[in-house]
C-alpha positions as CSV (number, residue, x, y, z in Angstrom):
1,X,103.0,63.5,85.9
2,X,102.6,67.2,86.5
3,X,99.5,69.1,86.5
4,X,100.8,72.8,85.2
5,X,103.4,73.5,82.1
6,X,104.1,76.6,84.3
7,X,103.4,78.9,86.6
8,X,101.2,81.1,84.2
9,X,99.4,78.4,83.4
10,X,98.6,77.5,86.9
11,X,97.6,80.9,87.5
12,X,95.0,80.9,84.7
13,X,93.3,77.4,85.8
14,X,93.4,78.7,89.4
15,X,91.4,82.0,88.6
16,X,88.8,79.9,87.4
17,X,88.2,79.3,90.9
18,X,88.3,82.5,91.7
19,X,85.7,84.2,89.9
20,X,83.1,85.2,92.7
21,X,85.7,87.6,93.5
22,X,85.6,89.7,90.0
23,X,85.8,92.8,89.5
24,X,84.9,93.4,92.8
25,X,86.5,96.8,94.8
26,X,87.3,95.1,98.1
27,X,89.7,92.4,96.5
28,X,93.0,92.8,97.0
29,X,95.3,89.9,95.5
30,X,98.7,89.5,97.4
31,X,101.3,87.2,96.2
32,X,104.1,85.5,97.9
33,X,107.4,86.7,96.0
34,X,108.8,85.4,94.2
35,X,107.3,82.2,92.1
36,X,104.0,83.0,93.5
37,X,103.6,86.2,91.6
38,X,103.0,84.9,88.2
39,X,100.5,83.0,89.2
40,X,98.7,85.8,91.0
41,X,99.2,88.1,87.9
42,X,97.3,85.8,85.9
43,X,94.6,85.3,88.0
44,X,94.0,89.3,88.8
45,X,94.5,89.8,85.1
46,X,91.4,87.4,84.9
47,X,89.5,88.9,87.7
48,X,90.1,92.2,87.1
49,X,91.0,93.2,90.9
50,X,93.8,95.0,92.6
51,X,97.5,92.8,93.2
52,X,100.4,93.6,95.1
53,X,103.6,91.6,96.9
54,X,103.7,90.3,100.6
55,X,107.2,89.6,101.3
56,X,107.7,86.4,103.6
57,X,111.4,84.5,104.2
58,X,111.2,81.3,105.4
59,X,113.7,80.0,108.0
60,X,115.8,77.3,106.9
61,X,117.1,75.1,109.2
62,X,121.3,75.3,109.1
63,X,122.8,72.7,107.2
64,X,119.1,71.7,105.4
65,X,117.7,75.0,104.6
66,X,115.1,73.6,102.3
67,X,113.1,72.3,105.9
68,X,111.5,75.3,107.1
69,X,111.9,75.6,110.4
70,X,109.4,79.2,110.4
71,X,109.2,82.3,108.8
72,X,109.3,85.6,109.1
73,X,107.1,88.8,107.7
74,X,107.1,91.8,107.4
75,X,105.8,94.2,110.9
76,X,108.1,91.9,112.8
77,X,105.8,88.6,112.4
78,X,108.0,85.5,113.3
79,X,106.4,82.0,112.4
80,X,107.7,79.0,114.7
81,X,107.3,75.3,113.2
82,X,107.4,73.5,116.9
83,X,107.9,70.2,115.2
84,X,111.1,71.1,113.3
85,X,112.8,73.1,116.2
86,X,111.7,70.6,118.8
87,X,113.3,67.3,116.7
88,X,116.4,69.2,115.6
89,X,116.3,70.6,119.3
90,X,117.3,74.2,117.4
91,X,118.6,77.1,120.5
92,X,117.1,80.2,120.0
93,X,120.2,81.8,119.2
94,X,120.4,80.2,116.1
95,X,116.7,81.2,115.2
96,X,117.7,84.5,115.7
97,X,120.8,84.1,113.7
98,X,119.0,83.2,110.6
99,X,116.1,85.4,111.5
100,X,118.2,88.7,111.1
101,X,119.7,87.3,107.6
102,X,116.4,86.5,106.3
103,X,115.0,90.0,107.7
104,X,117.9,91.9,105.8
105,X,117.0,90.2,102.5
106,X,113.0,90.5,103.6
107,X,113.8,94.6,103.5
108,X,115.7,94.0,100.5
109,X,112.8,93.1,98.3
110,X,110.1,95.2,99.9
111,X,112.5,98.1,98.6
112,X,113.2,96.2,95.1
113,X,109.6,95.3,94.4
114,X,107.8,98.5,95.9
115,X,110.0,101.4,94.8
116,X,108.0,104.4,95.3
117,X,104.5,102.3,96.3
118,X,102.7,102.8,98.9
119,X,101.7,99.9,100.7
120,X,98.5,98.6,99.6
121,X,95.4,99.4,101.6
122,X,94.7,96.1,103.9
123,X,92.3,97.0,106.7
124,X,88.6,96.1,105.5
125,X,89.6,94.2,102.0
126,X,89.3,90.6,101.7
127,X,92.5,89.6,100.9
128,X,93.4,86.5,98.5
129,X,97.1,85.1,99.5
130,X,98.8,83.1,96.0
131,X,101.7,81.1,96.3
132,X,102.4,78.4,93.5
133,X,102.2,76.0,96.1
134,X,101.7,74.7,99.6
135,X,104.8,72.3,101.4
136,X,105.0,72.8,104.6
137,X,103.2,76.4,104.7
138,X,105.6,77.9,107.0
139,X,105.8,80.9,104.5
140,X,102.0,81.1,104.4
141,X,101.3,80.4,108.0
142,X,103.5,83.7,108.5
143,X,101.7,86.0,105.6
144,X,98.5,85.0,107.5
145,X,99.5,85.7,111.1
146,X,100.6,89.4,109.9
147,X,97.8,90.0,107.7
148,X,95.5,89.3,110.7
149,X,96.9,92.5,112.7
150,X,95.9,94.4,110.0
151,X,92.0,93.4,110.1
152,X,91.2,92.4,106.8
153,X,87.7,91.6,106.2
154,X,88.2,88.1,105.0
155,X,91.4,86.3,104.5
156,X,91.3,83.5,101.4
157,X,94.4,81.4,100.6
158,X,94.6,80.0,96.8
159,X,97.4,78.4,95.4
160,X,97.2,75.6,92.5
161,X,98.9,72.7,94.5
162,X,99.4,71.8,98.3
163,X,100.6,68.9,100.2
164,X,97.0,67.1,101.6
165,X,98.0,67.6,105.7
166,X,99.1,71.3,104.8
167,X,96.0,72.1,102.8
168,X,93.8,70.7,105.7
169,X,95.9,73.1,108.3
170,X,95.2,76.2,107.1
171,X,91.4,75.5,106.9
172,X,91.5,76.0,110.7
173,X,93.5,79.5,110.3
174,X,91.8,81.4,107.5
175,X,88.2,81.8,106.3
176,X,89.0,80.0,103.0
177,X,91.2,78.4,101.4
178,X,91.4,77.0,98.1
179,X,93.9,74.2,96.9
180,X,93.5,73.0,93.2
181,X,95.3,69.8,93.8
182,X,96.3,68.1,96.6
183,X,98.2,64.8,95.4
184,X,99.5,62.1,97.5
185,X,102.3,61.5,98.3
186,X,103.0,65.3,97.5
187,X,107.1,65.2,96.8
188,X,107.4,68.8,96.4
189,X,105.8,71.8,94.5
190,X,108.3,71.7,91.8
191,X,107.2,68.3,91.2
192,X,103.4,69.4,89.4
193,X,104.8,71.8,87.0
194,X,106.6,71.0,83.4
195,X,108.7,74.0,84.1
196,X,109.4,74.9,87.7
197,X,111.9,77.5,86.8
198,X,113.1,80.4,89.0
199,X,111.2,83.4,88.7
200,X,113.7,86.0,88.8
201,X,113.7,89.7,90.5
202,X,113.4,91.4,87.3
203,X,110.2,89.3,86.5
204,X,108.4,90.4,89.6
205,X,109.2,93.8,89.2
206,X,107.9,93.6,85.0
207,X,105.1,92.1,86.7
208,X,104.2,94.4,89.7
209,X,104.4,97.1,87.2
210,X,102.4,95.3,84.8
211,X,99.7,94.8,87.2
212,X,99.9,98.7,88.5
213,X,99.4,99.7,85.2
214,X,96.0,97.3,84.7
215,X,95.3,98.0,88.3
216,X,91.1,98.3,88.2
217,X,89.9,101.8,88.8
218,X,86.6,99.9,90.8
219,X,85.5,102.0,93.7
């Protein structure tokens, strides 16, 4: 049944994808913490190009907080899913609510995975966005919307599995994306790996520094 033992492996089949973007200056992986950052490790480990984190929360709607109901970025980018707030007829007040929890944690990591890092350079790189999957792509939809105020030259989104309708979305939003498999019905990201195990704080932070210390001396 599932198409990855794990999220390294995932990483490693989806770089092979990837590789018109080797060793190449303007590249600038960004993964969505935290099980997408193992997976883009592995693939800029493979195409030797520069990786760092891009910290979105989703917004779980109270009572079913797996349901996304949006999401929320860093620079103050908020990411509505119409649907969900519209059939759960959601007031504002509780957006805002659960907004301002998820912005707390959301300033959290930025100081747990960055440290003493500058932000990476955005404005004129072509951007690759990696998540291990794609549900409802609230959390993506959201990365996207704030990287475009910071004028990238290209904006690709790559993860290794993504529910068909999602996948088909975001074709409309950003100049490429790339989804390894898209099966039907989807169930769930967890559902294509062996091991779907939490990746942990401490792992992202071996694995930011891992990559900082590979990081390709290019331009």
């Amino acid at each position: 049944m599932s198409l990855f033992n794990d999220r390294v492996d995932a990483g490693r089949k989806l770089a092979k994808d990837l590789l018109k973007y080797a060793n190449r200056s303007d590249v600038l992986i960004l993964a969505l913490p935290r099980g997408g950052v193992p997976v883009a490790f592995e693939v800029a480990k493979e195409l030797n190009v520069k990786m760092d984190v891009f910290i979105v929360r989703k917004l779980g709607v109270p009572g079913n907080e797996e349901l996304a109901m949006g999401a929320i970025a860093s620079d103050n980018i908020r990411v509505l899913n119409e649907d969900v707030v519209m059939s759960f007829q959601i007031p504002e007040r509780v957006i805002d609510t659960v907004a301002e929890k998820e912005r707390r944690e959301l300033e959290r990591r930025e100081r747990a995975y960055r440290g003493d890092r500058p932000k990476p350079e955005i404005e004129g790189s072509t951007v690759i966005l990696i998540d291990d999957g794609l549900a409802t792509g609230a959390t993506m939809r959201a990365a996207a919307a704030a990287l475009k105020t910071k004028n990238p030259a290209k904006i690709v989104i790559a993860v290794p599995t993504a529910a068909p309708d999602t996948c088909e979305i975001f074709r409309k939003e950003v100049d490429e994306i790339i989804c390894l498999a898209t099966p039907e019905p989807f169930y769930g990201v967890g559902a294509w790996y062996e091991d779907f195990s939490q990746t942990t704080d401490k792992e992202v932070c071996e694995l930011l520094d891992k990559a900082a210390s590979f990081q390709p001396k290019l331009q």
